[in-house]
ROKE-481319 format. One record per residue (C-alpha): y, x, z. Coordinates in steps of 0.5 Angstrom, whole numbers, always signed. Each point is the difference from the previous one (the first is absolute). Layout:
N
- Y  X  Z
...
END
This chain:
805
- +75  +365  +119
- +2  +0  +7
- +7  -3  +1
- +6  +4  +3
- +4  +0  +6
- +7  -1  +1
- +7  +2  +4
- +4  -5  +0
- +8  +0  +2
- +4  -7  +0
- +3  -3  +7
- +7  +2  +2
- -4  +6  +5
- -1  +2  -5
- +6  +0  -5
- +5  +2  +7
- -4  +7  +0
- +1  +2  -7
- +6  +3  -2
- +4  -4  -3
- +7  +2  -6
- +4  -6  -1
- -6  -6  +2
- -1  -4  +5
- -4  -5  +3
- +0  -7  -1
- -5  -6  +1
- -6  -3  +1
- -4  +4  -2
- +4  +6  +1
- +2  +2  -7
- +3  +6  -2
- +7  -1  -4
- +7  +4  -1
- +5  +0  +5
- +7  -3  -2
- +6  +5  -4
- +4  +3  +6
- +7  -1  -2
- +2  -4  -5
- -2  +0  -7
- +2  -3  -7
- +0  -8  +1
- +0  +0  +8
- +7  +0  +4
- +2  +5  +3
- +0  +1  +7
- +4  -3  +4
- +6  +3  +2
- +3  +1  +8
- +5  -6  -1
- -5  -5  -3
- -5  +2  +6
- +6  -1  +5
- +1  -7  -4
- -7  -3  +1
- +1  +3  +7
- +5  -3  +2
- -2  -7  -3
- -7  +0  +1
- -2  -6  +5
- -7  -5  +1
- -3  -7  -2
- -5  -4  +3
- -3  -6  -3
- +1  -7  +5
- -6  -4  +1
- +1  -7  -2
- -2  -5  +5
- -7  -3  -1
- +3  -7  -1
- +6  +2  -4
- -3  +3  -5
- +5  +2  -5
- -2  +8  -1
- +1  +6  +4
- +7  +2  +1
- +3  +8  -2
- +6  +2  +6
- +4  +7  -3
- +3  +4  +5
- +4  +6  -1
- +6  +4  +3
- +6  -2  -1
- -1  -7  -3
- -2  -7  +2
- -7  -2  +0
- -2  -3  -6
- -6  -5  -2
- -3  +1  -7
- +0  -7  -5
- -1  -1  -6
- +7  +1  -2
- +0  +7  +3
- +2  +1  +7
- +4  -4  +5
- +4  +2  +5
- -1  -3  +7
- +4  +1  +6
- -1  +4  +6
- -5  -2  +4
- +4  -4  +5
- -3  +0  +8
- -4  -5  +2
- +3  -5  +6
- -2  +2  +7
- -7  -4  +1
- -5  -1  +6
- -5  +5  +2
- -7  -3  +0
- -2  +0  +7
- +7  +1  +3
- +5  -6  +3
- +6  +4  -3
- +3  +1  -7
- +3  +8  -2
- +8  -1  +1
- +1  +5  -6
- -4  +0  -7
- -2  +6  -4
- +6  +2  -3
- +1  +0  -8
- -1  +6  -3
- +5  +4  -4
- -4  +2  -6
- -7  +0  -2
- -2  +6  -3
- -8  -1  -1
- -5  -5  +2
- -8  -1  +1
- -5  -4  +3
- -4  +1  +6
- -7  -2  +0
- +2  -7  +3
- +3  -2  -7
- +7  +1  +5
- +6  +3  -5
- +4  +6  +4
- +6  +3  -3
- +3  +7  +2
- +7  +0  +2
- +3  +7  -1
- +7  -1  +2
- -3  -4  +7
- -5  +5  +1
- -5  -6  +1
- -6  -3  -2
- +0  -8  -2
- -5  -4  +0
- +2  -7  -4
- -4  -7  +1
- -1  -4  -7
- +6  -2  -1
- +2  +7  +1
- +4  +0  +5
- +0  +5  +5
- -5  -1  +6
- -1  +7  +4
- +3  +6  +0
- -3  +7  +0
- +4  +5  +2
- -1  +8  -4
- +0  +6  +5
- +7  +2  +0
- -2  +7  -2
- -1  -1  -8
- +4  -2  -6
- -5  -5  -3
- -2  +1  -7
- -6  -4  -3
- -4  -6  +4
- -7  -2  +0
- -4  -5  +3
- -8  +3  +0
- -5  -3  +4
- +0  +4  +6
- +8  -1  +1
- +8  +0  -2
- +1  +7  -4
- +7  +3  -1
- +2  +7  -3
- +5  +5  +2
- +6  +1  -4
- +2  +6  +4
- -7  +4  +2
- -6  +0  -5
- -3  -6  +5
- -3  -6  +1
- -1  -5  +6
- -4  -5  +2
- -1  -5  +3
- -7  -4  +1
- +0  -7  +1
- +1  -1  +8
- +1  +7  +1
- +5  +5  +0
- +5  +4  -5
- -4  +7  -2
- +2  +6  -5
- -4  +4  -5
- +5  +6  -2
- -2  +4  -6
- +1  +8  +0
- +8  +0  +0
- +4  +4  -6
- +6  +2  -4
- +1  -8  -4
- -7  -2  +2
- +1  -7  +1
- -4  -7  -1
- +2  -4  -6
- -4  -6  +1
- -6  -4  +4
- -5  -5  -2
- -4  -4  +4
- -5  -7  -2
- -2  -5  +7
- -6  +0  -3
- -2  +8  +1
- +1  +4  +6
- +3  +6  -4
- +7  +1  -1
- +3  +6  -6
- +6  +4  +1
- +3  +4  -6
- +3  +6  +3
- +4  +5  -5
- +1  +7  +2
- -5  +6  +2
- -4  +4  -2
- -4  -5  -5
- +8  -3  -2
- -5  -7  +1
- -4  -3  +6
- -3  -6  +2
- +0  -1  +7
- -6  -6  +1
- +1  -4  +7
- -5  -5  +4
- -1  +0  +7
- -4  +6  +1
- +6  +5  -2
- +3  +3  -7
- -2  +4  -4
- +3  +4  -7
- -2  +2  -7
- +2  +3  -6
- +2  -6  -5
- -2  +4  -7
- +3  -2  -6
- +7  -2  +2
- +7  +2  -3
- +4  -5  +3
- -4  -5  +3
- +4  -6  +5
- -3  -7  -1
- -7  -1  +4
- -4  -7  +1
- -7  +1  +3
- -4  -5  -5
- -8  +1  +4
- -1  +3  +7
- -1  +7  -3
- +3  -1  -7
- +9  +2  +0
- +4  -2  -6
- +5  +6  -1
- +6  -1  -5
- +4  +7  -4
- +8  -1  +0
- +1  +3  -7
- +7  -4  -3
- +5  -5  +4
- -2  -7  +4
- -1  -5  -6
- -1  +5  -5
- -4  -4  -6
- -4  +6  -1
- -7  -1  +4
- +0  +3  +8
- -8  +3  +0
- -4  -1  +6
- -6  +4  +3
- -5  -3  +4
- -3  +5  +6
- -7  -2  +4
- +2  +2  +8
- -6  +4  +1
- -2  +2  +7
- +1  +7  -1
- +5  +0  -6
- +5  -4  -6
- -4  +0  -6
- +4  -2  -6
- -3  -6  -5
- +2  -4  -5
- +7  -1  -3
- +4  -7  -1
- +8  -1  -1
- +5  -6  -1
- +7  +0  -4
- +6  -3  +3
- -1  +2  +7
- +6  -1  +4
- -3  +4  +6
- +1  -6  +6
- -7  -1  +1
- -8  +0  -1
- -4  -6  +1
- -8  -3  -1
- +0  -7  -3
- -6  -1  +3
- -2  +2  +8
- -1  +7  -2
- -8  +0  +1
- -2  +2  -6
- +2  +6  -6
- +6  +0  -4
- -5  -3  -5
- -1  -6  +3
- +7  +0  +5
- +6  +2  -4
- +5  +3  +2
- +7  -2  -1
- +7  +3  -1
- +6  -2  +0
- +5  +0  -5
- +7  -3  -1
- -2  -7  -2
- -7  +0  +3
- -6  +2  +1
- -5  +4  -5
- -8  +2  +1
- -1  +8  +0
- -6  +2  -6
- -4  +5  -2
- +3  +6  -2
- -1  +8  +1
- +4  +5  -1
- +1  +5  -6
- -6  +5  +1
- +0  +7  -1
- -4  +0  -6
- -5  +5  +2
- -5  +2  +6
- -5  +4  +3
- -6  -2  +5
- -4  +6  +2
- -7  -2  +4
- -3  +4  +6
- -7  +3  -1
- -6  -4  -3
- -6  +2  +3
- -7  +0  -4
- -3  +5  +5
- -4  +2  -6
- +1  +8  -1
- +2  +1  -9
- +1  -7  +1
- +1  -3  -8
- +4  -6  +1
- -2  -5  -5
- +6  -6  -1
- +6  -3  +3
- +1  -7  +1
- +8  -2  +0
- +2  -7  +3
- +7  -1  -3
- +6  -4  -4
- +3  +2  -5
- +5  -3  -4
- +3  +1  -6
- +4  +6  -2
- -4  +4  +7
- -4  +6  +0
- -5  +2  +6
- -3  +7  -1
- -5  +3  +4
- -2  +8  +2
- -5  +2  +4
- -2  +6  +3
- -6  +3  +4
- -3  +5  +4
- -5  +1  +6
- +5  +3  +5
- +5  -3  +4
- +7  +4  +0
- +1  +4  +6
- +3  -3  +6
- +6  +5  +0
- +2  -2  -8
- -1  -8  +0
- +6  -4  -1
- +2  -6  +3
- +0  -6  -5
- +6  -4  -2
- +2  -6  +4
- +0  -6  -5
- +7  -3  -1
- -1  -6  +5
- -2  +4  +5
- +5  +5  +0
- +3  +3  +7
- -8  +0  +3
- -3  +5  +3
- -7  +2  -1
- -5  +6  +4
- +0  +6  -2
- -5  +2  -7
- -4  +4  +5
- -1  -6  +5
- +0  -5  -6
- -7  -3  +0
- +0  -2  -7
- -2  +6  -5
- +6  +2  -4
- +3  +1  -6
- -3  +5  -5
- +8  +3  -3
- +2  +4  +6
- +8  +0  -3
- +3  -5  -3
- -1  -3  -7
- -5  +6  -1
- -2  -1  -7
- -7  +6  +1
- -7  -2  -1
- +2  -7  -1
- -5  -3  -6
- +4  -6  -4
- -5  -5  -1
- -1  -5  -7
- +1  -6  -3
- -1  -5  +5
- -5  -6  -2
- +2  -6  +2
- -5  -4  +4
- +1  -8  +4
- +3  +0  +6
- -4  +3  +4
- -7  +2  -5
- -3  +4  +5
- -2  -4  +6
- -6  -1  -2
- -2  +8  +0
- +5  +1  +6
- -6  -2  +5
- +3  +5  +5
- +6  -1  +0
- +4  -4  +5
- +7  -3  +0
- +0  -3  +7
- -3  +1  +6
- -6  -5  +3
- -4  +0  +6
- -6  -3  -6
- -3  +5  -3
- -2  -5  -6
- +7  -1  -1
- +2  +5  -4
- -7  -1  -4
- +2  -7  -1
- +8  -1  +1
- +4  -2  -6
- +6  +3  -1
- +7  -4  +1
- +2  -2  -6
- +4  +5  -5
- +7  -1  -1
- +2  -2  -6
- +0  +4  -6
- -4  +6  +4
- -5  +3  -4
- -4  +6  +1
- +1  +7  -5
- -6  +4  +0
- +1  +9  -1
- -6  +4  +0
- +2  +6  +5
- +0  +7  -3
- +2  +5  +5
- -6  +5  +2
- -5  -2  +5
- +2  +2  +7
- -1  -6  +6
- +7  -2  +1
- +4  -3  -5
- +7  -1  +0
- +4  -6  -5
- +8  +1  -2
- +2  -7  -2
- +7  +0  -4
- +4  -7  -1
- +4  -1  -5
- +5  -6  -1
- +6  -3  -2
- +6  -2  +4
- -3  -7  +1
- -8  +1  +1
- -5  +5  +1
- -7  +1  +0
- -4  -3  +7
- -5  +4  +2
- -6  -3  +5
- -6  +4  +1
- -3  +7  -3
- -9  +1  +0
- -3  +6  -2
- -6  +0  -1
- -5  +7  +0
- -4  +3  -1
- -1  -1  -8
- -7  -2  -1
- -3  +3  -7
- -4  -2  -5
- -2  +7  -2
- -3  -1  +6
- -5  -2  -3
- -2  +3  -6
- -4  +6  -1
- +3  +7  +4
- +1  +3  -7
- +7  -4  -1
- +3  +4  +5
- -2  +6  -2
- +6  +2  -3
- +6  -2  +5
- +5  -1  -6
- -5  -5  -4
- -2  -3  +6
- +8  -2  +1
- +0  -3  -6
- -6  -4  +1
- +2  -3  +5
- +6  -2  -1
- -3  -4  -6
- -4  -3  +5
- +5  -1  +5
- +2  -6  -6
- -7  -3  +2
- +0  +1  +7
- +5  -3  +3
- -3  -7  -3
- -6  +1  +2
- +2  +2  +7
- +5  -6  +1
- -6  -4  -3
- -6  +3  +6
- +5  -1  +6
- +1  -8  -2
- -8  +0  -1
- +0  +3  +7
- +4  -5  +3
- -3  -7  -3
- -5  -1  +7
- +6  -1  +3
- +1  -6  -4
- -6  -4  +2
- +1  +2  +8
- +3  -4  +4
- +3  +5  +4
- +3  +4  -4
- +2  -4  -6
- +8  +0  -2
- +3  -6  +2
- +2  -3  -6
- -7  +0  -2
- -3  -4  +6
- +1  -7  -5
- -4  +4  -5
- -5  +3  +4
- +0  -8  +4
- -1  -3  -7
- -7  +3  +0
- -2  -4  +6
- +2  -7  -2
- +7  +2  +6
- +6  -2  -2
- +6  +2  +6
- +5  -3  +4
- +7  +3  -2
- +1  +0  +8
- -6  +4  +2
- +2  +6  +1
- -3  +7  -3
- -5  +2  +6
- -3  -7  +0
- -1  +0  -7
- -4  +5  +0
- -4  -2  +6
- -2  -6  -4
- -3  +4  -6
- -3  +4  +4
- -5  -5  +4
- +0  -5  -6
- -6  +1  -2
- -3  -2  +8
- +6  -5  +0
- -4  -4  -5
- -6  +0  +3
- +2  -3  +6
- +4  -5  -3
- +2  -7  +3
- -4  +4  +8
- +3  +1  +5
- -1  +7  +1
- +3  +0  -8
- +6  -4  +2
- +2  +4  +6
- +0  +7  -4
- +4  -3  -6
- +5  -3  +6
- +0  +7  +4
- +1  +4  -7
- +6  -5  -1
- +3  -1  +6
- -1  +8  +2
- -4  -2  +7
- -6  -2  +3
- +0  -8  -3
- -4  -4  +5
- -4  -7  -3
- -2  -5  +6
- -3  -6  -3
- +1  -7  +2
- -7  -1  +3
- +0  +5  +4
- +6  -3  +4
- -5  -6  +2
- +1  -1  +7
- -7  +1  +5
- -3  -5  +5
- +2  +2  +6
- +3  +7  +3
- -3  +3  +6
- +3  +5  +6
- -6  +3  +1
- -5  -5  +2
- +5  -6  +1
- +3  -5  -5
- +6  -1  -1
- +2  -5  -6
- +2  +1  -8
- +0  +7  -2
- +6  +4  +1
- +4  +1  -7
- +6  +4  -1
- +6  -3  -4
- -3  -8  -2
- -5  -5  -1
- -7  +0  -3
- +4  -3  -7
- +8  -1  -1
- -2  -7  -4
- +3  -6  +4
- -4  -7  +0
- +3  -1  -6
- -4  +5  -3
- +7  +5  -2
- +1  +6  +2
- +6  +3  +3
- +5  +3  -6
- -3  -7  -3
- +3  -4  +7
- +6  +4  -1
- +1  -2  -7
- -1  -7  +0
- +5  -1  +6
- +5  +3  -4
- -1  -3  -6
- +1  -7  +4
- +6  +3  +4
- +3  +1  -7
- -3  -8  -3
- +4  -3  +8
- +6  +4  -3
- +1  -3  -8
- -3  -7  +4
- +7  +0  +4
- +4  +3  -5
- +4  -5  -5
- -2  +4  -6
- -5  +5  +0
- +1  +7  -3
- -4  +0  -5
- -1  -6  -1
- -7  +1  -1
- -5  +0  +6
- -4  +7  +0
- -7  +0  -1
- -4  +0  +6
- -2  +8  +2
- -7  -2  +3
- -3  -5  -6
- -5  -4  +2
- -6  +2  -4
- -7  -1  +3
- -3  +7  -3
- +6  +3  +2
- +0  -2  +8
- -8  +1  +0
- +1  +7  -3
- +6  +1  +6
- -5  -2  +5
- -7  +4  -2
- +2  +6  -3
- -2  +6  +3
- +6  +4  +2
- +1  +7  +3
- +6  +5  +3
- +3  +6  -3
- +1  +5  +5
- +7  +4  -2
- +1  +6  +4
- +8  +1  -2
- +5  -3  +0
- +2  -6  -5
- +3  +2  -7
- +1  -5  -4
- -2  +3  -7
- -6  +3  +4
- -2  -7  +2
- +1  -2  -7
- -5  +5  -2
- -4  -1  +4
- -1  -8  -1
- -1  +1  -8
- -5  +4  +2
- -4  -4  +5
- +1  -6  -5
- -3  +5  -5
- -6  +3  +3
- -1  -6  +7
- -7  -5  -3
- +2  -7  -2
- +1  -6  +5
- +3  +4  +5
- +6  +0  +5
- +3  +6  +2
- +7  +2  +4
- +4  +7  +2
- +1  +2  +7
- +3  +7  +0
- +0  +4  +7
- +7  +3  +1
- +2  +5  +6
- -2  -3  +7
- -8  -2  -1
- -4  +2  +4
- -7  -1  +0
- -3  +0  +6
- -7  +1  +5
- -1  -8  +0
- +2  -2  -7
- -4  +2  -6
- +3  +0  -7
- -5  -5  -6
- -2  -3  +7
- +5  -3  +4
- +4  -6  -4
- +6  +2  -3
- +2  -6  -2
- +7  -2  -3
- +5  +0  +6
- +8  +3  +0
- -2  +5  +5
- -6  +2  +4
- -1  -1  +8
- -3  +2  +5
- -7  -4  +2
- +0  -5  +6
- -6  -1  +3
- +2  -7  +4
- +7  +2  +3
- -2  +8  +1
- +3  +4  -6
- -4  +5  -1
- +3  +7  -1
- +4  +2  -6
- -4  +5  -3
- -4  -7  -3
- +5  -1  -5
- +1  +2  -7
- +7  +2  +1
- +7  -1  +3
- +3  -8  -2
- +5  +0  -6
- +5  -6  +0
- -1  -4  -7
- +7  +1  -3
- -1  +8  +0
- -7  +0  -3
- -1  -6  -4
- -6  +3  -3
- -5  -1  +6
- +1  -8  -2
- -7  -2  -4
- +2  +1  -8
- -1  -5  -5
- -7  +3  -4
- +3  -6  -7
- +7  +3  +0
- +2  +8  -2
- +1  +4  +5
- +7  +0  +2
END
């Protein structure tokens, strides 16, 4: 029985085209869930009122977390600043008022023969600090129209004056420079490190004003929130190339702002007065280049409105750097939490298209989760005509992306939505109860079907898919619209005011295969009969269907190729391989495929060389000692000249003694470190070590007359690849050899008058030019440019008795 194809929707592309009532987009993997409630509902706090917000505005400042010096390591210091009050440094008590910071005595500038006759005078105030990427403190001093720079004793250091144009408002340092928001136009200035002050003005209007600015040293984007204007809310995002504003969508009464990643924005919602008990909700924004996406919600209770920190350096997600706030006696880390929802939404998709005219859809495939007391009900409509230009509607944004603007339905490249007015109930076809299958049951019938782009065409075949998240499990409906070669799906969410269904990806599969395909024409004779027929049978076929796709795919398990990759162990235990967790997938693969010749030449150089060029992922090289034997004589032309020319050694690196170099340099160190306890008066520990180069006859002779051979590594060194790849030697190399690494970094060169497996590659720190009496002959002679030892250490010959380093 021939399988059916799939259409597939999943991805935030694609979920951005549907129309949307009530949901939003959220995560990765993009999943559909309800927006949270507009206004407020029963259990949420009300909103806030203009009095509260002009008291959060009015008290709202900035922190910044003090490094501690290397040496004195007593833990990263917390400096409050906000308007009107002393600066404070968090403690276990609470906070501890400190003085303001004071000036700094005139001092000598370096390089100069004379001493500044006035020192930067004291500020009046500081109304918010920042840290510059230096790890230097500066604080905003607004009554003085200043910027000022602080040393580590806080101490005032250097003066910035601000333009004399602006009222200044909230400060910041980004990577790029100094940024101040304007009080009196809706503005921010600039001023790049080493630069000069620059403005980025927004459209002015009636009470259209900035409320506040953050910026991290760390990242180059500094973020303005702006009130006012068509949008009642904008974020205005600056760098160094200019500034740009967007729509800042589900917003109420937002102030507070803390960026918490490069593109990730914490944004708080007023609701009661500063220090209420009840929790303050925040909501985290991705700064898309082309727009502010809404995402996941937190909130903290207590919040005193002063300041917003990162405990650690604001690297990582709010998961793993959390994101502090102050409250009247410290400090509180923000949780999860999301807002109340709206309890129920709609998700309407665009067209999916069989290209199947009277296409019988068969069954859809529903990734979702569904908590308790949630419902998920699906309708679906089809037909073999797309809806005319002149009467298609344009789909409804989510509500994270509220304020975008998209082409108009006749432009729009996607296929449109199958109701041409909003929330038509006609043709529309509710489908049945779902059964409920593991997450994502069907990936080995969807052979077709390809979440993510890929330049292997094998990819999509063998790839696994990310790890479902937790609690998703797949519904499976049988489609019951009549046939026609588009389909369109309504997905209606219901939750509470705590949770809600997440939907993740939709499959439909067509056309509908038939097992009365099979049986004599008589049973379709009567259309009636035949109906009922197969609908009796369609209780078999979906089985047996299921059953013949996975028997399809079951040559795909013993290709190396093709394989998934959680099956490559399984696959490898059939040819006695076991893998090394740190072989990548591609080099696995590899190796299965080319096991069965590997074999064969095992413990030959030609079986050697291949393992170690599927390992390494380059064209490995093996020379063998012998072939490093020096000749009698070296002509030019007819005439001799003395010992042949070698690149880089002797014929040998064994002295008189019979040690080899690594072996000389080991043994001096141990009697450097034997000198050192003989002149002490009493050694640590106070046995002597053993001695690194035992004297054992069997051992010195294997030393010397082991037959020995280079590894040519075209790549630069990594130490876990030589790892690898030194376990692999030792597994596969024949018995009483000596071998060593030599890894040809950027600079080799192997020119017309050396030839490699030839010239001697002895070991040396670095290779030369070759001499032929005091002449040097010409550069393109040498293996590569010299290297000074301390910066590759890894051209000194390597132990072959000790692991790897």
């Amino acid at each position: 029985m021939s399988g059916p194809r799939f259409a597939h929707l999943t991805g935030r592309p694609m979920w951005e085209h549907c129309d949307h009532v009530g949901t939003r987009i959220e995560g990765t993997p993009a999943a559909v869930v309800l927006a949270p409630a507009t206004g407020a509902t029963d259990g949420a706090p009300p909103p806030a009122s203009p009095a509260d917000y002009a008291a959060w505005l009015a008290g709202y400042g900035s922190a910044v977390i003090l490094p501690c010096a290397p040496d004195q390591c007593d833990g990263a210091q917390v400096l409050l600043a906000a308007p009107g009050q002393p600066m404070r440094l968090l403690t276990p008590a609470g906070w501890l008022p400190l003085p303001t910071p004071a000036a700094a005595p005139p001092m000598a500038t370096p390089g100069l023969e004379f001493t500044p006759l006035d020192a930067p005078p004291a500020p009046a105030g500081a109304d918010a600090i920042a840290l510059d990427p230096a790890g230097r403190c500066w604080l905003l001093d607004r009554a003085g129209r200043r910027l000022l720079a602080l040393n580590p004793q806080l101490g005032v250091l250097a003066v910035v004056p601000l333009p004399p144009d602006i009222d200044p408002g909230g400060f910041a340092c980004s990577a790029v420079g100094l940024v101040v928001a304007d009080r009196s136009q809706p503005r921010v200035v600039m001023q790049p490190w080493g630069g000069a002050w620059r403005g980025h003005a927004a459209p002015a209007g009636p009470g259209r004003r900035i409320v506040s600015i953050t910026a991290h040293p760390a990242w180059p984007e500094a973020i303005a929130l702006i009130e006012g204007g068509p949008d009642r809310w904008q974020l205005m995002r600056i760098d160094r190339d200019g500034a740009t504003l967007h729509a800042l969508p589900m917003a109420t009464a937002p102030l507070p702002l803390i960026l918490t990643a490069a593109d990730r924005l914490l944004v708080g919602e007023v609701a009661h007065p500063p220090g209420d008990a009840r929790p303050m909700l925040f909501r985290e924004y991705i700064l898309r280049p082309d727009g502010v996406e809404a995402e996941r919600g937190f909130a903290v209770r207590g919040f005193d409105g002063r300041a917003l920190w990162l405990d650690t350096d604001g690297s990582a997600d709010c998961d793993e750097a959390r994101v502090m706030a102050s409250t009247a006696s410290g400090a509180r880390p923000l949780f999860l939490r999301e807002a109340d929802l709206t309890g129920s939404g709609v998700v309407e998709t665009w067209a999916l298209d069989s290209g199947i005219f009277a296409c019988q859809w068969h069954r859809l495939f529903v990734d979702l989760c569904l908590p308790a007391d949630c419902a998920v009900t699906i309708e679906a409509r089809s037909a073999d005509d797309l809806p005319p230009f002149e009467i298609r509607r344009t789909a409804r944004l989510p509500a994270d992306r509220a304020g975008d603007t998209r082409p108009a339905p006749i432009d729009d490249p996607w296929p449109p939505l199958g109701s041409v007015v909003d929330d038509n109930a006609e043709g529309w076809v509710t489908l049945g109860v779902a059964d409920r299958r593991p997450a994502r049951a069907d990936a080995a019938l969807a052979a077709s079907v390809g979440e993510r782009p890929s330049a292997d065409p094998l990819a999509g075949v063998r790839a696994a898919a990310a790890a479902p998240p937790g609690g998703m499990q797949t519904f499976e409906f049988l489609l019951t619209p009549p046939a026609g070669r588009y389909l369109w799906l309504r997905v209606r969410l219901a939750g509470t005011r705590r949770q809600g269904p997440s939907l993740f990806a939709l499959r439909a599969t067509f056309p509908r295969p038939s097992l009365l395909d099979y049986l004599p024409a008589y049973w379709r004779s009567d259309p009636a009969g035949a109906d009922a027929t197969e609908r009796a049978l369609a209780l078999f076929e979906g089985w047996m269907t299921e059953m013949d796709q996975r028997i399809d795919v079951l040559p795909q398990l013993v290709d190396p190729r093709l394989v998934p990759a959680e099956a490559l162990p399984w696959l490898g235990g059939f040819l006695a391989l076991s893998f090394d967790t740190r072989v990548r997938e591609g080099v696995r693969r590899e190796l299965l495929l080319h096991m069965a010749e590997l074999y064969r030449a095992r413990g030959t150089v030609p079986g050697l060389t291949r393992l170690l060029s599927i390992l390494a992922e380059a064209p490995v090289q093996i020379i063998e000692g012998f072939r490093l034997r020096r000749p009698t004589a070296a002509f030019v032309g007819n005439a001799l000249v003395g010992p042949a020319l070698e690149l880089g050694g002797s014929e040998s690196t064994l002295n008189a003694t019979g040690l080899e170099a690594w072996e000389q340099e080991l043994a001096g160190a141990h009697a450097a470190l034997m000198l050192r306890r003989a002149l002490a008066d009493s050694p640590c520990p106070a046995r002597d070590p053993d001695d690194p180069l035992p004297d054992d006859a069997l051992l010195a002779f294997y030393r010397r007359h082991a037959h020995r051979f280079t590894v040519i590594v075209p790549r630069v060194r990594c130490g876990t690849l030589a790892e690898v790849l030194e376990q692999a030697i030792e597994a596969a190399k024949p018995a009483h050899t000596l071998h060593q690494l030599c890894w040809v970094d950027a600079g080799f060169r192997v020119g017309s008058a050396s030839l490699v497996g030839i010239s001697h590659l002895g070991a040396v720190e670095r290779a030369e030019p070759a001499v032929l009496g005091k002449a040097t002959l010409s550069t393109f002679t040498t293996l590569h440019r010299g290297r000074r030892e301390d910066r590759y250490p890894y051209f000194k010959p390597m132990n072959p008795w000790e692991a790897s380093p």
